[in-house]
C-alpha positions in Angstrom: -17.9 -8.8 -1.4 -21.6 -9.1 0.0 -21.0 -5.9 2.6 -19.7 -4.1 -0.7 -22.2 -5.7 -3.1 -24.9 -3.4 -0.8 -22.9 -0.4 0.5 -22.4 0.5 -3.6 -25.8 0.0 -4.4 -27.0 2.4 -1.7 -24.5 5.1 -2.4 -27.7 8.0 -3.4 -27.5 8.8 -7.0 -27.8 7.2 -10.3 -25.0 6.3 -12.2 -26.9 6.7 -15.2 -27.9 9.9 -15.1 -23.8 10.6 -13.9 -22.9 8.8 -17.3 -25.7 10.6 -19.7 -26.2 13.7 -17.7 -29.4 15.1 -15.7 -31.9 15.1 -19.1 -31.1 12.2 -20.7 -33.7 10.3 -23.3 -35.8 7.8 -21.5 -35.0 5.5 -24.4 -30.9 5.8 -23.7 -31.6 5.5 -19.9 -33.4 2.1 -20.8 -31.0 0.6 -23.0 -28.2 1.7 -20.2 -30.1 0.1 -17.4 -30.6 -3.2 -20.1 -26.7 -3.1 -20.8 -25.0 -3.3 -17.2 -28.3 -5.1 -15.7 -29.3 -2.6 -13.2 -33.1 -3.0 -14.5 -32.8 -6.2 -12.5 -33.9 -6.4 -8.8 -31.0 -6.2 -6.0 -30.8 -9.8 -5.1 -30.4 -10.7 -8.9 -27.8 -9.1 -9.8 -26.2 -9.8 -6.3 -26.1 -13.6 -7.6 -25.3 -12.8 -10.9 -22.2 -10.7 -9.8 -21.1 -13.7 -7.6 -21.2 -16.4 -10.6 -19.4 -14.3 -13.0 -16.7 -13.7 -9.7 -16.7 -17.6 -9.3 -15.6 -17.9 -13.0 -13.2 -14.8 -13.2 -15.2 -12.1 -14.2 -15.6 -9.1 -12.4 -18.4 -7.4 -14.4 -17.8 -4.5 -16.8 -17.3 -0.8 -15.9 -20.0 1.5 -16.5 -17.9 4.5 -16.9 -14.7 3.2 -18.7 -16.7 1.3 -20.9 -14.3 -1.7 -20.2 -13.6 -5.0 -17.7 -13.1 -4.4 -14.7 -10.7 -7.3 -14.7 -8.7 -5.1 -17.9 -8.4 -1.8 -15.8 -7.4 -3.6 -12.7 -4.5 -5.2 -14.1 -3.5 -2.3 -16.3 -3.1 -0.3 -12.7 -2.6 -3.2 -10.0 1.2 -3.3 -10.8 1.9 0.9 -10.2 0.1 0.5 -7.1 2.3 -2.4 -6.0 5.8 -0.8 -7.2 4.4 2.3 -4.9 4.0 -0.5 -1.8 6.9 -2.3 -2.3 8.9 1.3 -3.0 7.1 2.7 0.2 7.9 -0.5 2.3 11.5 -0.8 1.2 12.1 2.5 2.0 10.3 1.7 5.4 12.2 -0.9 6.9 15.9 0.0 5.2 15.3 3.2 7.6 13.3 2.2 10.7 15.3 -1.1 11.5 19.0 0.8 11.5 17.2 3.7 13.7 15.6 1.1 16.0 18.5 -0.8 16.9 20.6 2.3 17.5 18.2 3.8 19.3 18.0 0.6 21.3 21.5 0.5 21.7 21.9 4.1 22.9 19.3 4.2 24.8 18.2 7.5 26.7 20.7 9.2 25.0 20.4 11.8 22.6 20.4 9.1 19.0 17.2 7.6 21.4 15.7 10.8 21.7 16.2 11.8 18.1 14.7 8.9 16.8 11.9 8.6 19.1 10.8 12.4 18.0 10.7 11.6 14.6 9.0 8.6 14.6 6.4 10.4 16.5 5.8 12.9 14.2 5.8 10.4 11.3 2.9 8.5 13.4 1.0 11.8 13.6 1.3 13.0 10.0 -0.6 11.6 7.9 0.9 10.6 4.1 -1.3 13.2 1.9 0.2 16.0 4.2 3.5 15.0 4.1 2.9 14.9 0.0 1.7 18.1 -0.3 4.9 19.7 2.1 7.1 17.4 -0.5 6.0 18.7 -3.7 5.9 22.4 -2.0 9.3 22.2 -1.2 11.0 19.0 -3.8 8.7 19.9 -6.4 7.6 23.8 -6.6 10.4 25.4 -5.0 13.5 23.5 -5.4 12.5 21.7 -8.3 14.2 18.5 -7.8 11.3 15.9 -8.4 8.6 16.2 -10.6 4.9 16.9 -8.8 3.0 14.4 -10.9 2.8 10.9 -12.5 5.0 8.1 -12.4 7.0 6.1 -15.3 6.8 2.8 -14.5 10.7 1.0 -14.7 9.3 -1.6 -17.3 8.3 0.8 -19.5 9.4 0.6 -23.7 12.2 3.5 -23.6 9.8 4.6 -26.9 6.6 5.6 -24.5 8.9 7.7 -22.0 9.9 11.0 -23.2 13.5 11.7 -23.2 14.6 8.0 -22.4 16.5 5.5 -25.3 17.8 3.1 -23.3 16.2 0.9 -20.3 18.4 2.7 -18.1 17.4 6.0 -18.7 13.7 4.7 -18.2 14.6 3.1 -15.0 15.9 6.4 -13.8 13.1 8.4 -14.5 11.2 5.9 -12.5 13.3 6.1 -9.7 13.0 9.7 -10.1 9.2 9.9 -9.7 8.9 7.8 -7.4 11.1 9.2 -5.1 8.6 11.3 -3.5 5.3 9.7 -3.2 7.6 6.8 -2.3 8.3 8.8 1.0 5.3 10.3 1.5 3.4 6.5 1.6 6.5 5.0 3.8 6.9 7.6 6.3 3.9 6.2 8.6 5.0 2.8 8.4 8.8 3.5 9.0 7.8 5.0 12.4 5.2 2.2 13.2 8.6 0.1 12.3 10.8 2.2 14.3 8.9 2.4 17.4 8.3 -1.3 17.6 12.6 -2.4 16.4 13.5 -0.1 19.0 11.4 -1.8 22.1 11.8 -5.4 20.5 15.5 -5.0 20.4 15.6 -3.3 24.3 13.9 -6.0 25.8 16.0 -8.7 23.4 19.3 -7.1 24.8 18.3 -7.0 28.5 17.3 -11.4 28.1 19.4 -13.9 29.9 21.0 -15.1 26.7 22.4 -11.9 25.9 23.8 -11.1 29.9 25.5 -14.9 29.3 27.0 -13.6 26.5 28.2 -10.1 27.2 29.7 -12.4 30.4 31.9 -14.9 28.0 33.2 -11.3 26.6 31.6 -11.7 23.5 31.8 -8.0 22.0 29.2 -6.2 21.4 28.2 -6.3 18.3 28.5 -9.6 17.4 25.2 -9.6 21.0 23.4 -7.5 18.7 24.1 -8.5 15.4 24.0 -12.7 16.1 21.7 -13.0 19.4 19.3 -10.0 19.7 18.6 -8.9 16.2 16.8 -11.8 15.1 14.7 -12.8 17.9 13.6 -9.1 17.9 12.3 -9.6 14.5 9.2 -11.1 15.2 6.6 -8.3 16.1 8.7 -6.6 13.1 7.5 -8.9 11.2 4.0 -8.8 12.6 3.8 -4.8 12.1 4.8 -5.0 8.4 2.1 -7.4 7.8 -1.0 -5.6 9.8 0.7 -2.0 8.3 -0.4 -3.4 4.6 -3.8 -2.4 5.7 -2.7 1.5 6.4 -0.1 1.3 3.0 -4.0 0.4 1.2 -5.5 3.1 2.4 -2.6 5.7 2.3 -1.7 4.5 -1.2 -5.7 5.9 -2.5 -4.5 9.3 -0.6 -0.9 9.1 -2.7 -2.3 8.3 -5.6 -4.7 11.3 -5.5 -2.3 13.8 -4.4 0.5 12.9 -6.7 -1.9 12.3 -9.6 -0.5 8.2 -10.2 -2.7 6.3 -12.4 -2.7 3.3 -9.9 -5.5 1.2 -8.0 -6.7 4.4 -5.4 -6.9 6.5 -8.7 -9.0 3.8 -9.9 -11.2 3.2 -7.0 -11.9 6.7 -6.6 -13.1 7.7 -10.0 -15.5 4.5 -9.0 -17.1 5.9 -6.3 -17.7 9.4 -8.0 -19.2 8.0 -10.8 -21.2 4.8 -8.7 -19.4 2.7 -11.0 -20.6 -0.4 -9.1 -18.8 -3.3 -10.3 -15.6 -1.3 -10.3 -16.1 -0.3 -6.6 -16.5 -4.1 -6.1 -13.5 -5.2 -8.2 -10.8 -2.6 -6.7 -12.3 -3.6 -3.4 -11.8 -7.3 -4.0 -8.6 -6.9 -5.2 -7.5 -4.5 -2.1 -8.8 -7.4 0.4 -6.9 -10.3 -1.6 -3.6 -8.2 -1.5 -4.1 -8.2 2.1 -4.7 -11.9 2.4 -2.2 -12.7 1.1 0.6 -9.9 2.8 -0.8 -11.5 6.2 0.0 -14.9 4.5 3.4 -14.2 4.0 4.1 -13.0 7.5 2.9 -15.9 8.9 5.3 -18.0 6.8 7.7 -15.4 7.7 7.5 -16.3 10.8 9.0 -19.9 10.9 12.1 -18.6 9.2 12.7 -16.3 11.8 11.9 -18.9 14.3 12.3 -22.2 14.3 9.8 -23.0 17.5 7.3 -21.5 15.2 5.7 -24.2 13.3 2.1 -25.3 11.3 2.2 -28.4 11.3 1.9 -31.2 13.4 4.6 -32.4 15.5 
């Protein structure tokens, strides 16, 4: 909060004279600078900003005229279905491809796999969003380019829906897209790190013990390798919530959703301070707390993993 606190308040400009326009009255620039306390010195309204934060309030927005705490949670939720969508997709793809390609090794599968989760590490998301609507979108005409309906919608705000279903279909409809373009990068991180977790779990002793009992196959893979692979699975999904943050402002943008990067990019055009210091907040707690969860994870997966004290 402090390092962001500062960095908005240097940003050159005045977000006064963006709200009002280059000739404003020197009476309205006055009562402006009065109303969201930026006649106040630095250090001031650095204090001020961390009370109100202590009690819940994250200032008012200079250019939506509103809380920031109101616009964050009327667009936290779409940036979170375009996450959890994006991650889904993720790890239903790259942990099926990384176990075959560890189980094929060096063969073709392997080489296919490896290939594209190369090119998904080197692309990144905008791009792949623009080539989607080009060729989904504009061409074939399959998704729409634009917007998203969000599934919990009233079926009497979406156009063309009457029942829950049909609004859950549009959803899954728009989504589609931006929902690949955000999970491509982190189903290759995924991928890349399945497929060398699960070759070194199939060459460990336990697993040459078993193949020597003739256990088949894939009851080795499926019962003894899989899981103990899982852990730097695990540890990729949590540390890849900091690229889904960043990618999800890029996703937003190109795909025109009215979610959290949306939000914190209209804030930084306009130096609306407090809201560049609420999205940002909010972006870091998300974070927390994904890296929370896969260190919990973690002692699920593996019972010699443990937090407390023997």
């Amino acid at each position: 909060m402090t390092i962001t606190f500062f960095l908005a308040n240097q940003i050159p400009g005045d977000p006064v004279e963006i709200m009002l326009g280059p000739t404003p009255a020197q009476e309205q620039v006055d009562a402006i600078r009065a109303r969201y306390g930026l006649d106040r010195p630095i250090h001031v309204r650095y204090f001020t900003y961390l009370s109100g934060v202590a009690t819940g309030n994250l200032g008012f927005s200079i250019y939506y005229d509103r809380p920031v705490l109101e616009m964050i949670m009327l667009r936290l939720p779409v940036t979170l279905l375009l996450m959890l969508s994006a991650f889904a997709f993720a790890v239903a793809t790259a942990i099926p491809l990384g176990v075959i390609s560890a189980k094929r090794r060096n063969e073709p599968a392997d080489h296919v796999s490896r290939v594209v989760s190369l090119i998904g590490v080197s692309t990144p998301s905008f791009w792949i969003g623009l080539v989607l609507i080009i060729v989904f979108a504009f061409y074939l005409g399959w998704f729409p380019a634009r917007g998203l309906v969000l599934p919990w919608a009233n079926p009497a705000d979406v156009r063309g829906a009457a029942t829950q279903f049909e609004v859950l279909r549009q959803s899954a409809h728009h989504l589609f897209l931006p929902m690949i373009a955000l999970g491509t990068l982190q189903m290759a991180q995924i991928t890349r790190i399945e497929r060398s977790s699960m070759v070194d779990s199939l060459q460990g002793e336990y697993v040459k013990l078993a193949r020597a009992y003739g256990v088949p196959e894939s009851t080795i893979v499926r019962k003894h390798a899989f899981q103990v692979a899982q852990l730097p699975v695990i540890t990729i999904i949590g540390l890849g919530l900091s690229t889904a943050l960043g990618g999800a402002v890029l996703t937003e943008t190109v795909f025109e959703i009215q979610g959290m990067g949306r939000l914190i990019i209209t804030a930084i055009n306009n130096q609306d301070y407090e809201l560049i210091m609420g999205t940002t907040l909010v972006f870091g707690i998300v974070y927390v707390v994904g890296v929370i969860v896969t260190d919990i994870t973690y002692s699920y997966l593996d019972p010699r993993v443990t937090y407390g004290e023997d």
